[in-house]
KEZA-414979 format. One record per residue (C-alpha): residue number from 1; residue in three letters; chain; x, y, z. Coordinates in steps of 0.25 Angstrom, whole numbers, always signed. Example, Ala and Ser with C-alpha at 12.3 -4.5 7.8 and 13.67 -1.06 7.14 Angstrom:
{n:1; res:ALA; chain:A; px:+49; py:-18; pz:+31}
{n:2; res:SER; chain:A; px:+55; py:-4; pz:+29}
// end
This chain:
{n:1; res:UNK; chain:A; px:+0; py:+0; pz:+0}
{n:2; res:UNK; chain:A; px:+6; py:+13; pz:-5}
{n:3; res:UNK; chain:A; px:+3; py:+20; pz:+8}
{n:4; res:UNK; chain:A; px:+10; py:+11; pz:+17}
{n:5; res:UNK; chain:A; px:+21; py:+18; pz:+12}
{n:6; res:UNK; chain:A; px:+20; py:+32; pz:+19}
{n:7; res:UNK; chain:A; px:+21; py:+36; pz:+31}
{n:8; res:UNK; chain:A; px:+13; py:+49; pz:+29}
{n:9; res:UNK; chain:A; px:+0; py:+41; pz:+25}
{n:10; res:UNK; chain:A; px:-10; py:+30; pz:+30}
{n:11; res:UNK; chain:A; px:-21; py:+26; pz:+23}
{n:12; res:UNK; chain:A; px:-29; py:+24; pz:+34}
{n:13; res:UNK; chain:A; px:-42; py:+32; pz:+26}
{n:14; res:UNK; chain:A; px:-46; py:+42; pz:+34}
{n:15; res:UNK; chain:A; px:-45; py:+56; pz:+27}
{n:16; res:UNK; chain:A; px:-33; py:+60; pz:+34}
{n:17; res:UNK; chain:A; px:-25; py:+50; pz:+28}
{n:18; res:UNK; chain:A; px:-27; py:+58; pz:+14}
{n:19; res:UNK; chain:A; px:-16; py:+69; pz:+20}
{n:20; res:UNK; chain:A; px:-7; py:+59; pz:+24}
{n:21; res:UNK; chain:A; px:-7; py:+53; pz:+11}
{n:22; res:UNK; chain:A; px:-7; py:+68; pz:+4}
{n:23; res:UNK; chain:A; px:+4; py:+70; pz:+12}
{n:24; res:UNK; chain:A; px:+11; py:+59; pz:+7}
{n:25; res:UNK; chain:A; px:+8; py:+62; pz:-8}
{n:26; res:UNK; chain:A; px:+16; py:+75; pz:-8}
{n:27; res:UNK; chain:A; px:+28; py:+68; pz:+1}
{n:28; res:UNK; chain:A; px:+28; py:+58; pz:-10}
{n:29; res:UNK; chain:A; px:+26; py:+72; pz:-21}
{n:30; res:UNK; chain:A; px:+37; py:+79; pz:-15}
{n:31; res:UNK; chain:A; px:+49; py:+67; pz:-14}
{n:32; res:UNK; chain:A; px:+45; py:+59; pz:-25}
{n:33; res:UNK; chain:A; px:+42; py:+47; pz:-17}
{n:34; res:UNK; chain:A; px:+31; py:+41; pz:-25}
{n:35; res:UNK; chain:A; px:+41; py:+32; pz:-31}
{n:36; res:UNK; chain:A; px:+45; py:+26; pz:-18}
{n:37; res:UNK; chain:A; px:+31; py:+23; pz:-14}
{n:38; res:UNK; chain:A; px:+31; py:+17; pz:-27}
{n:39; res:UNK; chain:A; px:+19; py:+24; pz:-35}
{n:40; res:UNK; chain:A; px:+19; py:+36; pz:-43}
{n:41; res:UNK; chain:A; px:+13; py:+50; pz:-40}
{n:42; res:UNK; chain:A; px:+2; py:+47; pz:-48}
{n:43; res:UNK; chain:A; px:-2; py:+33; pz:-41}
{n:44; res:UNK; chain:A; px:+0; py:+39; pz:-28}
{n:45; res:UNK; chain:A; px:-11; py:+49; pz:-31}
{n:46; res:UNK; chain:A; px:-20; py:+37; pz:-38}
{n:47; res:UNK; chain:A; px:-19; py:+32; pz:-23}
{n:48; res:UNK; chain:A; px:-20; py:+44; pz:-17}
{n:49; res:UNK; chain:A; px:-33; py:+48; pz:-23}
{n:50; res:UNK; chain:A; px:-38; py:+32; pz:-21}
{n:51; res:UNK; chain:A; px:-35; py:+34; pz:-8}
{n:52; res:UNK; chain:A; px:-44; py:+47; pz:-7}
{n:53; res:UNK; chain:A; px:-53; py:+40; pz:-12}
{n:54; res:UNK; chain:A; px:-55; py:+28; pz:-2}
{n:55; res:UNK; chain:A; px:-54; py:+39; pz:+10}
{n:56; res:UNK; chain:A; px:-66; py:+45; pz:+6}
{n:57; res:UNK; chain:A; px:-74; py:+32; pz:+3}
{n:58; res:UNK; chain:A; px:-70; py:+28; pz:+17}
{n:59; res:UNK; chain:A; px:-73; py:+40; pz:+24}
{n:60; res:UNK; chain:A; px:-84; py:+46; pz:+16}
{n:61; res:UNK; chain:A; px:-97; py:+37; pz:+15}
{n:62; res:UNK; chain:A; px:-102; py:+45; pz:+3}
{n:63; res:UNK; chain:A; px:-90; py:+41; pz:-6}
{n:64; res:UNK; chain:A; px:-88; py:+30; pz:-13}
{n:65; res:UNK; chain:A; px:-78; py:+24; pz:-23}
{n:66; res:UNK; chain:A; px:-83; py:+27; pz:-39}
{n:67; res:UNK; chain:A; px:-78; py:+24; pz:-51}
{n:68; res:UNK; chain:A; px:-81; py:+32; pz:-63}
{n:69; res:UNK; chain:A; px:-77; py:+31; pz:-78}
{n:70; res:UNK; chain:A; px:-64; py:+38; pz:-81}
{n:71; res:UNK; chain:A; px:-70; py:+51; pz:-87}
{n:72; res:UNK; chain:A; px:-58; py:+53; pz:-97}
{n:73; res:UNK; chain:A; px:-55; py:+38; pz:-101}
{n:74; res:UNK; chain:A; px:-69; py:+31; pz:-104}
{n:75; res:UNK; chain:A; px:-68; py:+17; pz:-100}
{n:76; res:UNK; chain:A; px:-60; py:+20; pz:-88}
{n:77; res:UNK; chain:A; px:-63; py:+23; pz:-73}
{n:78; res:UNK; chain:A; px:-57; py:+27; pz:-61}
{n:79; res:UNK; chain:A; px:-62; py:+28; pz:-47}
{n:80; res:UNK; chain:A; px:-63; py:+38; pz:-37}
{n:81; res:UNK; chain:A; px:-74; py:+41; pz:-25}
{n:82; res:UNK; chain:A; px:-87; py:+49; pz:-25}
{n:83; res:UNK; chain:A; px:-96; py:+56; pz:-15}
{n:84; res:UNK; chain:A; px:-108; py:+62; pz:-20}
{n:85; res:UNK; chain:A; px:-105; py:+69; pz:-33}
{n:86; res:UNK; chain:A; px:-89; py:+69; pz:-30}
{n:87; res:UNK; chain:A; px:-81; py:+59; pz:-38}
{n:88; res:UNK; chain:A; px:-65; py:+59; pz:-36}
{n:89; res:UNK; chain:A; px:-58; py:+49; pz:-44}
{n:90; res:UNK; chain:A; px:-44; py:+43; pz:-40}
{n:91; res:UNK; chain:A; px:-36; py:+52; pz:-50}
{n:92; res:UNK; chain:A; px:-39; py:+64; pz:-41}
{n:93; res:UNK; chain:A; px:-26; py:+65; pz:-35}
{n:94; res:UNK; chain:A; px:-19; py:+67; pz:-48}
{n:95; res:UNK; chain:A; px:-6; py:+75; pz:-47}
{n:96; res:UNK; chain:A; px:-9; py:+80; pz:-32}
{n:97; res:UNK; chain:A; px:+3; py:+86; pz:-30}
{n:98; res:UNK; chain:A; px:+0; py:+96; pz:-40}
{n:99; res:UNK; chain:A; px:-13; py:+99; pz:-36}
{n:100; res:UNK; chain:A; px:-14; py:+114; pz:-31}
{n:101; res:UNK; chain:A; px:-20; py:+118; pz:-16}
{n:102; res:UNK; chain:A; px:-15; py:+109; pz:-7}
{n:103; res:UNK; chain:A; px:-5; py:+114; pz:+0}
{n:104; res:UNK; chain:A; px:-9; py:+109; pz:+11}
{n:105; res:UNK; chain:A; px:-9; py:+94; pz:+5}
{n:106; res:UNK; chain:A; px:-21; py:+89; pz:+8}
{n:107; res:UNK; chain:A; px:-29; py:+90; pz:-2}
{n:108; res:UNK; chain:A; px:-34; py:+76; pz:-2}
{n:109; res:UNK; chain:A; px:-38; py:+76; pz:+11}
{n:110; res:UNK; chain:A; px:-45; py:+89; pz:+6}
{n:111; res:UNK; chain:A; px:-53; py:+83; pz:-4}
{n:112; res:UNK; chain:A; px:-58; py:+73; pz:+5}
{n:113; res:UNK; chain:A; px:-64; py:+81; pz:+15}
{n:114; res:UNK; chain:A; px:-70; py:+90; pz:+3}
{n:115; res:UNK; chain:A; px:-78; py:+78; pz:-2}
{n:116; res:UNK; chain:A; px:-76; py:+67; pz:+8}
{n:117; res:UNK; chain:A; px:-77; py:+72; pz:+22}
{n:118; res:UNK; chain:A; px:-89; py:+75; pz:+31}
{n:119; res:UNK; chain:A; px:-81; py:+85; pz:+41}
// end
C-alpha cells in the first residue's frame, strides 16, 4: 500500500487525513521523491483523488461512488463520487501542485468540507 510508505499520512479515513496526505504531496513535489515511492506524479494524484473520493462515501451518507461515460472519449468511463447534483470524478486532482490558491495547502480538505461536510 502506497501510504505505508510515509510518515506524514494515514489512511485511517476521516477528513483529516486529507491534510496529511496533501501535506505529503507537496513534500513529495518539492524533493522529487515520487520515484522513491515508486509512482509518478501523475499516479500519485489518480490515488490522491481515489482516496478523496472514498473519504466522503464513508463520511458522507448522501455520497455515493458513480461511474459515468468519459465525456470526451465515448465508449470509455471513469469514476468518481456524487451528492445530490455534485459529480467529482477521479481525475480531479490533476497537476495539483499547479493549482492557484492554496497556500495554505489544504485545498483537499477544503473541497470536502465545501461538498461533503455537515459542520
Amino acid at each position: 500500500m502506497l501510504a505505508s510508505k510515509s510518515d506524514l499520512f494515514v489512511a485511517n479515513d476521516t477528513p483529516e487525513s486529507l491534510k496529511q496526505m496533501e501535506a505529503w504531496y507537496f513534500q513529495l513535489v518539492e524533493s522529487d521523491g515520487f520515484r522513491l515511492v515508486g509512482v509518478t506524479r501523475e499516479e500519485f494524484e489518480k490515488c490522491m483523488a481515489t482516496y478523496f473520493c472514498h473519504v466522503a462515501v464513508v463520511n458522507c451518507p448522501e455520497a455515493e461512488w458513480y461511474v459515468a461515460e468519459f465525456a470526451f472519449e465515448p465508449g470509455k468511463y471513469e469514476i468518481g463520487v456524487k451528492r445530490g447534483l455534485v459529480h467529482q470524478m477521479r481525475g480531479s486532482f490533476t497537476d495539483h501542485f499547479a493549482k492557484g490558491a492554496n497556500r495554505r495547502r489544504t485545498a483537499i480538505y477544503r473541497e470536502f468540507q465545501r461538498y461533503y461536510s455537515f459542520e
